[in-house]
N, C-alpha and C positions, 0 to 999 in steps of 0.2 A: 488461475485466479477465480477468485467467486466474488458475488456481489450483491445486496443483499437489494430487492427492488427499488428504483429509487422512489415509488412514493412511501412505501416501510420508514419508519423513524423507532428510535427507539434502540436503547444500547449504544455504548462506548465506540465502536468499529462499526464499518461501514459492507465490511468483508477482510478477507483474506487471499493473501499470492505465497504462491511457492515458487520462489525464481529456481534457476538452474544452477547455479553458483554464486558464491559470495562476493564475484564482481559486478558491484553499482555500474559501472557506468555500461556493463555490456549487458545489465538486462533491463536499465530501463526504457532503453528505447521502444519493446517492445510495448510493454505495461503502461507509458504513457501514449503509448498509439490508442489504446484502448480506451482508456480514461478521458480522453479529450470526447470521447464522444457523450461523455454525461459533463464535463465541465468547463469544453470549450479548453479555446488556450492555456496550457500550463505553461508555469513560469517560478512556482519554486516546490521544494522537494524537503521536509524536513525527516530524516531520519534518524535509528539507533545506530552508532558508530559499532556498537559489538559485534553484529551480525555477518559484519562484510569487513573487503579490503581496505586500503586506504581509497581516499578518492577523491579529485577534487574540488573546486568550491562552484565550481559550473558545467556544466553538458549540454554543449551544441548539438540540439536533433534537428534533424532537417535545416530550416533556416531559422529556428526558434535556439533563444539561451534558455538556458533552467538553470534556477540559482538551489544547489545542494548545500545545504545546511545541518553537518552531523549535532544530533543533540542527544545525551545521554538520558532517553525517559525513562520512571520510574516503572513505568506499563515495559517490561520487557518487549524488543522486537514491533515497534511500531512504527508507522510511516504514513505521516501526512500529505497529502499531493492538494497543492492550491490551485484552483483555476482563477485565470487573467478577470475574468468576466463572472464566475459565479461559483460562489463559495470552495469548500475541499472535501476531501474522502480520506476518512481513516480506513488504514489499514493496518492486520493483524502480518507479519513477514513471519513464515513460517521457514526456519533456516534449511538450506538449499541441501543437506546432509542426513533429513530426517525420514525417516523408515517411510515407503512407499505409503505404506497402510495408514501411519501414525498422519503423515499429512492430510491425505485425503480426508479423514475424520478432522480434523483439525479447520480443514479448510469447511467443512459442511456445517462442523457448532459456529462458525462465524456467521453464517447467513442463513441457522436456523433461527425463528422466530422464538424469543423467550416467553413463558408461559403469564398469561393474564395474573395480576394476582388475585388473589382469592380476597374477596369482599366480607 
């Protein structure tokens, strides 16, 4: 996963993850270990159904629920994470099948900075 500074603004996505496989509920426990630490408590999960298995409408981590919500977005492959307390992070989900090389590049144009425009 990458992630683009959090005082950077600017751009659609927040960053990018490359999970390990197309089952939700066994890799987000990792990825919201992570993400609580910019947004505090998570408690809901909107994702693209195409990219993964089925899955269902909540995931017990720890002592916390997270309410999973597939939605078909127009943005191929994207994943919202809400925190309890303060705002969310978009994410670009690069599917867990795609050529070593192809991710990593994929994963770096997410959290490279877009160029100023020209005045």
């Amino acid at each position: 996963m990458r992630l683009k500074p959090k005082a950077e603004s600017g751009g659609y996505v927040d960053g990018a993850w490359w999970p390990h496989s197309p089952d939700l509920t066994a890799e987000l426990p990792d990825l919201l270990a992570v993400l609580t630490v910019r947004l505090g408590p998570i408690w809901r999960v909107v994702y693209d159904p195409a990219g993964w298995s089925q899955a269902p409408q909540q995931l017990t981590v720890g002592d916390r629920v997270i309410r999973l919500d597939a939605y078909p977005f127009e943005v191929w492959n994207t994943m919202y994470i809400f925190g309890r307390d303060t705002g969310m992070i978009v994410l670009r989900v690069i599917p867990s099948a795609t050529d070593e090389e192809l991710a990593h590049a994929a994963l770096m144009a997410a959290v490279t900075p877009e160029p100023a425009a020209l005045s």
